[in-house]
C-alpha positions, 0 to 999 in steps of 0.5 A: 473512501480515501484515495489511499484506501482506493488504491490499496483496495485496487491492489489487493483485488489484483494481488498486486502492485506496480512499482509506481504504487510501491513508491507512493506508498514508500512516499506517504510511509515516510511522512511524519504526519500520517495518521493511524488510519493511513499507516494501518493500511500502509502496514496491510499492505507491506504484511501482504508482501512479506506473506507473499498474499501482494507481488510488485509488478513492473 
């Protein structure tokens, strides 16, 4: 399991994300080079916030 995947398994377990995490994931969004793979998850994660299912925490 990747560190990505570590991480968002982390966030969806507690429902939410820091705003550290949300930068990492802005960071890893904006590559060029992601693969379909990372920017699945990525997508997961930022549906579950439009959904309400994540919340940024401080």
């Amino acid at each position: 399991m990747s560190n990505l995947e570590q991480t968002i398994d982390r966030m969806f377990a507690a429902r939410r994300l820091t705003r550290n995490d949300q930068q990492q994931l802005m960071a890893m969004f904006s590559q060029r080079d992601l693969s379909p793979k990372d920017a699945a998850l990525i997508n997961r994660v930022y549906e579950a916030l439009s959904q309400g299912r994540l919340r940024v925490v401080d």
